[in-house]
OpenMM code with the backbone's topology and positions (N, CA, C; nanometers):
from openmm import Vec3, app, unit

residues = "UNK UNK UNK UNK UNK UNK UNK UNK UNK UNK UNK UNK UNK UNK UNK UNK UNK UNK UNK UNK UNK UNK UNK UNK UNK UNK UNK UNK UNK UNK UNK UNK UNK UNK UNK UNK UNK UNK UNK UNK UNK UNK UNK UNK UNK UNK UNK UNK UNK UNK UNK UNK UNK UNK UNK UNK UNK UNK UNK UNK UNK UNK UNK UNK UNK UNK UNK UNK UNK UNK UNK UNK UNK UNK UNK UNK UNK UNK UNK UNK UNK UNK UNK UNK UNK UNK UNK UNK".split()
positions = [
    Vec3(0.0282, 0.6213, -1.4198),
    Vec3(0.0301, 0.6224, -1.2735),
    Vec3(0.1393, 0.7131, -1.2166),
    Vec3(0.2931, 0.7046, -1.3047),
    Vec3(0.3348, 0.7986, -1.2313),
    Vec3(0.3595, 0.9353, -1.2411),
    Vec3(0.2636, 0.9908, -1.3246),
    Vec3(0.2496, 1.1356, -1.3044),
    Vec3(0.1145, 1.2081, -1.2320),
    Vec3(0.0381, 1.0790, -1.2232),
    Vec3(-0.0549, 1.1373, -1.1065),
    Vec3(0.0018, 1.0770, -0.9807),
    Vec3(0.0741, 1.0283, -0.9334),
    Vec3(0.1528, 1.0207, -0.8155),
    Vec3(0.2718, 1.1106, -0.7672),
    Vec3(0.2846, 1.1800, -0.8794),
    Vec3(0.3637, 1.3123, -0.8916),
    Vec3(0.3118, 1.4006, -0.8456),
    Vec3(0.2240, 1.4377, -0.9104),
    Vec3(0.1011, 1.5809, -0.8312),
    Vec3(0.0282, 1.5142, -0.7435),
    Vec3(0.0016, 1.4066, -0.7084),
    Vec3(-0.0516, 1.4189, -0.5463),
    Vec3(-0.0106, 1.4456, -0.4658),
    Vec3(0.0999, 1.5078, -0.4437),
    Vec3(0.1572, 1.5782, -0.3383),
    Vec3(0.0643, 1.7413, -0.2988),
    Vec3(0.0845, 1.7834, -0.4318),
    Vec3(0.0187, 1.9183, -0.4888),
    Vec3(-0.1486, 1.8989, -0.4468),
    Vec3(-0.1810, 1.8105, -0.4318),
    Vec3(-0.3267, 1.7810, -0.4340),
    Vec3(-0.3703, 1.7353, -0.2929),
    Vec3(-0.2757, 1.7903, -0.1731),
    Vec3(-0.3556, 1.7221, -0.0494),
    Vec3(-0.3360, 1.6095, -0.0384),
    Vec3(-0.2528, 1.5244, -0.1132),
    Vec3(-0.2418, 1.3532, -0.0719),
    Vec3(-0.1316, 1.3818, 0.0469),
    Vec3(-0.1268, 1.2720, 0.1566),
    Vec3(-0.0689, 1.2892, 0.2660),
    Vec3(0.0177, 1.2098, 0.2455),
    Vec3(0.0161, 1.0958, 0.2240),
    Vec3(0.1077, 0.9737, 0.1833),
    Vec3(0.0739, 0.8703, 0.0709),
    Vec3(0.1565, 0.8312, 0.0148),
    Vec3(0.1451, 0.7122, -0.0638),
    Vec3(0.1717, 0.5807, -0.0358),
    Vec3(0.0921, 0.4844, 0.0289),
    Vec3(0.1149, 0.3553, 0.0710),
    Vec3(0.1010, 0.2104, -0.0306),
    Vec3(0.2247, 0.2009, -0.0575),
    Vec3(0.2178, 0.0813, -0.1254),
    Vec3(0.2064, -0.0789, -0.0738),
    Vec3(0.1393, -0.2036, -0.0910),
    Vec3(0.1461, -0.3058, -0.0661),
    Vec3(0.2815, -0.3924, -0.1533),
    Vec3(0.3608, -0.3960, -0.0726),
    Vec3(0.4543, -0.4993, -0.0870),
    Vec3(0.5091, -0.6043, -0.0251),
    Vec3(0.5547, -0.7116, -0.0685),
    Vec3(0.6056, -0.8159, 0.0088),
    Vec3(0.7287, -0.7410, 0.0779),
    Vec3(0.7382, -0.8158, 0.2505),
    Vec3(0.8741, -0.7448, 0.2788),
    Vec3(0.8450, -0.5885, 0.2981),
    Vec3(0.7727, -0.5583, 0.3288),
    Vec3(0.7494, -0.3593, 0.3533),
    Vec3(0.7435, -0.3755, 0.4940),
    Vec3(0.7363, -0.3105, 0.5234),
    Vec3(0.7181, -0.2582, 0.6704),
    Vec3(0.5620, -0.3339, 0.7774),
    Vec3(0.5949, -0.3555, 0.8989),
    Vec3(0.4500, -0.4200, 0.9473),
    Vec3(0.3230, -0.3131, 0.8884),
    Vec3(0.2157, -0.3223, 0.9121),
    Vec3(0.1252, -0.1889, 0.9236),
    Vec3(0.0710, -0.1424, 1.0203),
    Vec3(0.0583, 0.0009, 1.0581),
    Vec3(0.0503, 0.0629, 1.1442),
    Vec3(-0.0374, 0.1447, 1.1502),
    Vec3(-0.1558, 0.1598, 1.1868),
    Vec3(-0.2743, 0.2531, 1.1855),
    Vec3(-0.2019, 0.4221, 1.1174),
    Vec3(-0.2859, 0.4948, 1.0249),
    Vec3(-0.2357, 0.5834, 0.9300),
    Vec3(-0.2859, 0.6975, 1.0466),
    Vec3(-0.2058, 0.8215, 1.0376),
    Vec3(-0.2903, 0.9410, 1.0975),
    Vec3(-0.4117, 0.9784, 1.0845),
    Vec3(-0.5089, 0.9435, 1.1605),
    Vec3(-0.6647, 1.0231, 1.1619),
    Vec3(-0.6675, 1.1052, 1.1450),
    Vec3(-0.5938, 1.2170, 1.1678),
    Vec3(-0.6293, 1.3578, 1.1378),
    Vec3(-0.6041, 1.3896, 1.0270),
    Vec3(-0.5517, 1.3163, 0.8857),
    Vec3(-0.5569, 1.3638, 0.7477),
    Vec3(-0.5521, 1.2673, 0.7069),
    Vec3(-0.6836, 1.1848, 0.6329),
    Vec3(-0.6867, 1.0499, 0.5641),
    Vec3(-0.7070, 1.0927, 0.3912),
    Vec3(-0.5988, 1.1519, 0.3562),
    Vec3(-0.5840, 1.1732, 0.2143),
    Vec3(-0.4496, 1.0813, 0.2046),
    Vec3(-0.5090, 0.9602, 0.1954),
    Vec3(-0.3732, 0.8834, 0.1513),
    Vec3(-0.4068, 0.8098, 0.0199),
    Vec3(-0.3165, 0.7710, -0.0584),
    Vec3(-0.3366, 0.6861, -0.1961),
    Vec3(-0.2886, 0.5259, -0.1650),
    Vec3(-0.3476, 0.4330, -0.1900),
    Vec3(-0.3269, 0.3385, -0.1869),
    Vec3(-0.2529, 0.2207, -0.3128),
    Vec3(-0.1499, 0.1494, -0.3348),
    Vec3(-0.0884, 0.1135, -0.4447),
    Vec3(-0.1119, -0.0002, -0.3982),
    Vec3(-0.1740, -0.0995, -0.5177),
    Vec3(-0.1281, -0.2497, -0.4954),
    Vec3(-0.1325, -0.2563, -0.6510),
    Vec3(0.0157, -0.3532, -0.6476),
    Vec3(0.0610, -0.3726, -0.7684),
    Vec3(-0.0259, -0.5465, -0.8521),
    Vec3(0.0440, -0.6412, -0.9521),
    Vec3(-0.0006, -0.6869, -1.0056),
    Vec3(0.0120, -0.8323, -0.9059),
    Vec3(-0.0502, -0.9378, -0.9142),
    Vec3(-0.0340, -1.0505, -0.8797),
    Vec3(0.1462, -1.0810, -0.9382),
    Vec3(0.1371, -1.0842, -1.0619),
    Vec3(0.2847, -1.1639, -1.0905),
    Vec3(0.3924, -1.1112, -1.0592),
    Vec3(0.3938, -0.9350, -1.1103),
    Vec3(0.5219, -0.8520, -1.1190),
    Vec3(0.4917, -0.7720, -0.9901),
    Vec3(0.3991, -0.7502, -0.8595),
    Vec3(0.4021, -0.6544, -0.8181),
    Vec3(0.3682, -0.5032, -0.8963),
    Vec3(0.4075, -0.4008, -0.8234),
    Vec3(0.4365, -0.2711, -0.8249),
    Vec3(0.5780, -0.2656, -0.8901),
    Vec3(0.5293, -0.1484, -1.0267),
    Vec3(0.7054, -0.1247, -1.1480),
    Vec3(0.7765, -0.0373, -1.0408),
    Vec3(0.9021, -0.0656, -1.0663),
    Vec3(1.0064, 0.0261, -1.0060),
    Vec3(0.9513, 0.1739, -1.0148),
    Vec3(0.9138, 0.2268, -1.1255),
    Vec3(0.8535, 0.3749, -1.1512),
    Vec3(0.8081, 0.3984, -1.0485),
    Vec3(0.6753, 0.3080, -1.0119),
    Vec3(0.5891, 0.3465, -0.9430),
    Vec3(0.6449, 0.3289, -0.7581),
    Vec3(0.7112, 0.2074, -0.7267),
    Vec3(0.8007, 0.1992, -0.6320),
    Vec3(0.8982, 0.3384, -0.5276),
    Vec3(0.9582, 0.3919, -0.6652),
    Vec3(1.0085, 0.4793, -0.6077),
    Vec3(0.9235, 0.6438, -0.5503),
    Vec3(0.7564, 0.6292, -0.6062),
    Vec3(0.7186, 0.7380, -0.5451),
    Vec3(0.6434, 0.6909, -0.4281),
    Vec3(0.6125, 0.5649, -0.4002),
    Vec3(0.5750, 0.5758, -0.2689),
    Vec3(0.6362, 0.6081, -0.1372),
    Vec3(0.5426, 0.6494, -0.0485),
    Vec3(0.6317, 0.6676, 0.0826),
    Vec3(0.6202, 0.5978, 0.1594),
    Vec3(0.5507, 0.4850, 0.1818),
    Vec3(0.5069, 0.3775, 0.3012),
    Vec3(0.5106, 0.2608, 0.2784),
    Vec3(0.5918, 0.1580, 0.2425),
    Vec3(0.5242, 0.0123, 0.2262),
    Vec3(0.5659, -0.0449, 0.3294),
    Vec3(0.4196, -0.0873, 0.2648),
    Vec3(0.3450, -0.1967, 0.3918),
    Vec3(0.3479, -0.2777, 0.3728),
    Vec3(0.3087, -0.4340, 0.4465),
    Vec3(0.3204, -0.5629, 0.4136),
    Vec3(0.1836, -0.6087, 0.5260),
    Vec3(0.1301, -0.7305, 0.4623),
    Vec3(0.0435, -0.7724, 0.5357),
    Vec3(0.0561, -0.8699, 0.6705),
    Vec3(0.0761, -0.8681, 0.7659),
    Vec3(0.1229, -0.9934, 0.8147),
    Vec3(0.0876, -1.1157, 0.8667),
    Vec3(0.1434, -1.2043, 0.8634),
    Vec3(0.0851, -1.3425, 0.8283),
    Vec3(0.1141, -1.4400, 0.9321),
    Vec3(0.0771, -1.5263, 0.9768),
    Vec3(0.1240, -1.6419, 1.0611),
    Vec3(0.2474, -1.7044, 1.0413),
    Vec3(0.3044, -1.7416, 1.1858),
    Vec3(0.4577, -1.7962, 1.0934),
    Vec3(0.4608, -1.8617, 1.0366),
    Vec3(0.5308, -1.8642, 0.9127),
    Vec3(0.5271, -2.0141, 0.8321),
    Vec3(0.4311, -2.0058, 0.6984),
    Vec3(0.3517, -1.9303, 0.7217),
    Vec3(0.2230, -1.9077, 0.6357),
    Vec3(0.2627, -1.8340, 0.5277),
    Vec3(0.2711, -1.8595, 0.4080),
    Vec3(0.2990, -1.7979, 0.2819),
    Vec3(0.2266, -1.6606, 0.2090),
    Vec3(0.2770, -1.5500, 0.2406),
    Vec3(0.1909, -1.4021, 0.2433),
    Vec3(0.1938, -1.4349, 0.0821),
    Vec3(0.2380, -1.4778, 0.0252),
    Vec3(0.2522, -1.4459, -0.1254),
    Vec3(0.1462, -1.5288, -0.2145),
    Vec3(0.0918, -1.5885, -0.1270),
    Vec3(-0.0286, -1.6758, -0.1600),
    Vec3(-0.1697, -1.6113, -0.1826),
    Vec3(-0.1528, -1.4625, -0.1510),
    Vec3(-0.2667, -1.3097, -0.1499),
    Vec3(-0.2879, -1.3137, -0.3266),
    Vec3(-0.4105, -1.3141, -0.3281),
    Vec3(-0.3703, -1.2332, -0.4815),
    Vec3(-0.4403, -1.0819, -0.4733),
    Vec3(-0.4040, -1.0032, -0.5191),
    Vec3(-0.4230, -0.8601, -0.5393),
    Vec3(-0.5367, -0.8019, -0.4779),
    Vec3(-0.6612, -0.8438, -0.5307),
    Vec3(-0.8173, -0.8181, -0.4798),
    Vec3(-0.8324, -0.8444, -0.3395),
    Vec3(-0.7510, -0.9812, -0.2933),
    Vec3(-0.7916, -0.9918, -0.1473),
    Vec3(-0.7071, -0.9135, -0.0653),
    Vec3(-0.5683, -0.9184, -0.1220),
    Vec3(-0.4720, -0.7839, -0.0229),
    Vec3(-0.5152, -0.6683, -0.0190),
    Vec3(-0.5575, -0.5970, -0.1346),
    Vec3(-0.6021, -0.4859, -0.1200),
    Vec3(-0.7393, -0.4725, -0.0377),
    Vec3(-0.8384, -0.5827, -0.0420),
    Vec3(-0.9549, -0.5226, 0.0794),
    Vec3(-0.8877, -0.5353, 0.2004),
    Vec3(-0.7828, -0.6903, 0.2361),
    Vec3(-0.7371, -0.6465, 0.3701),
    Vec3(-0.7239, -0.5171, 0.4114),
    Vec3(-0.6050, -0.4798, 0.3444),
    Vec3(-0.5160, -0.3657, 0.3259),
    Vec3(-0.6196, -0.1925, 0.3150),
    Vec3(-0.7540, -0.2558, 0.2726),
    Vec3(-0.8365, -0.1385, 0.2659),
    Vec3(-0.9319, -0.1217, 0.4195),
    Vec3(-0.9582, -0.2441, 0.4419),
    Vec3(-1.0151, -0.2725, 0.6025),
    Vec3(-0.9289, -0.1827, 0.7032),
    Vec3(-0.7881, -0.2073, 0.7058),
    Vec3(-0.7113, -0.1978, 0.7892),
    Vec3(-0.6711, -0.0422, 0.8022),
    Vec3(-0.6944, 0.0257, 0.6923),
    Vec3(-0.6866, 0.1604, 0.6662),
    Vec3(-0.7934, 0.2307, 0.7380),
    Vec3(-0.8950, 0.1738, 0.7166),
    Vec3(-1.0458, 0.2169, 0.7183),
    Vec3(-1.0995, 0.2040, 0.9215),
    Vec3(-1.0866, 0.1165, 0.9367),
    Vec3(-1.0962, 0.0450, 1.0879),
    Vec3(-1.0254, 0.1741, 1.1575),
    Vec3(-1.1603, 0.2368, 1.2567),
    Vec3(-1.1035, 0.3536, 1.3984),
    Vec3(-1.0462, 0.2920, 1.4790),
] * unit.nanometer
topology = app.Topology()
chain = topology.addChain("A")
for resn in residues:
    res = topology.addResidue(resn, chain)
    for name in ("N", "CA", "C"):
        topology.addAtom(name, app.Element.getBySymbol(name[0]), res)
């Protein structure tokens, strides 16, 4: 993973958005260049540091107060997380 996250720069990728606990709210991505890569790491360990340090965006899903985000497992964050990308 992280040497094709290396050359996606080289390749037209615009950004690299990772799903992490604790990242940033999410924020609709630029329409005008949707070459972005999407990272969601493992249920237990997350996303490895390796891979951590080449992203440029993390995101976090957000949740009701009180409501335990960490209760996501991988498959369902990532369609959120793919909806939310996707949605004009």
């Amino acid at each position: 993973p992280e040497s094709f996250l290396k050359s996606a720069g080289n390749s037209g990728i615009h950004q690299v958005v990772g799903g992490v606990l604790g990242g940033s709210a999410l924020r609709r991505p630029d329409r005008s260049d949707s070459s972005n890569i999407l990272v969601i790491g493992s249920e237990s360990k997350g996303i490895s540091s390796n891979v951590l340090e080449l992203i440029s965006h993390k995101v976090s899903i957000p949740s009701a107060p009180g409501a335990p985000t960490e209760s996501l497992n991988a498959a369902v964050a990532c369609g959120i997380l793919l909806h939310w990308f996707a949605v004009k």
